[in-house]
N, C-alpha and C positions, 0 to 999 in steps of 0.2 A: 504494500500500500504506500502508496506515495507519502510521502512526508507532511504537506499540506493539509491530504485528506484525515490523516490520523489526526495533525491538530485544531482539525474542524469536527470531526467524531468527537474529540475530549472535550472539546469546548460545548457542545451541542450536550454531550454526557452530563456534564460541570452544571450549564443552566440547568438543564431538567433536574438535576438532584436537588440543587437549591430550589425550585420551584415547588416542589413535588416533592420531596423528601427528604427536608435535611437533616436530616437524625444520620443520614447514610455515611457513612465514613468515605470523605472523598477521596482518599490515598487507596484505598481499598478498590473503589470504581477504577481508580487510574492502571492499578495493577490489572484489572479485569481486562479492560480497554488494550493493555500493551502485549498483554498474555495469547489475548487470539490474534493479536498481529504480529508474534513472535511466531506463533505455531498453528497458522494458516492451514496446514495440510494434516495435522494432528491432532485433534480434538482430546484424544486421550494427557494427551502432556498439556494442552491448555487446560483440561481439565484440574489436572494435578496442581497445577501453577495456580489457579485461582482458589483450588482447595488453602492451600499452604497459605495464599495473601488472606482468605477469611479465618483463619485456626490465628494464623500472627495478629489480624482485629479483633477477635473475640481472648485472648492471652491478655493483650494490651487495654481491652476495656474490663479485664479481670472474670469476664464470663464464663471461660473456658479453664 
């Protein structure tokens, strides 16, 4: 994905969470957002990569 587009996806991400939900942890989205554009063709490893960035926000808000 072109570089541009990713930071009109995050930016477009960034609104809506503040709009619509800002409890959301927005490093959390960020990771989401870079995680399927890192592994495009692997859904199994973006999976895992967004696993691991929600386990690390729920540790850090003591949930977990």
């Amino acid at each position: 994905m072109p570089t541009t587009d990713l930071k009109d996806l995050t930016s477009t991400v960034e609104k809506l969470r503040k709009e619509l939900h800002p409890d959301l942890d927005a490093d959390f989205l960020k990771a989401v957002v870079r995680a399927e554009e890192e592994n495009l063709e692997d859904d199994i490893e973006a999976l895992r990569t967004i696993q691991a960035a929600l386990k690390a926000v729920l540790i850090e808000k003591g949930a977990f």
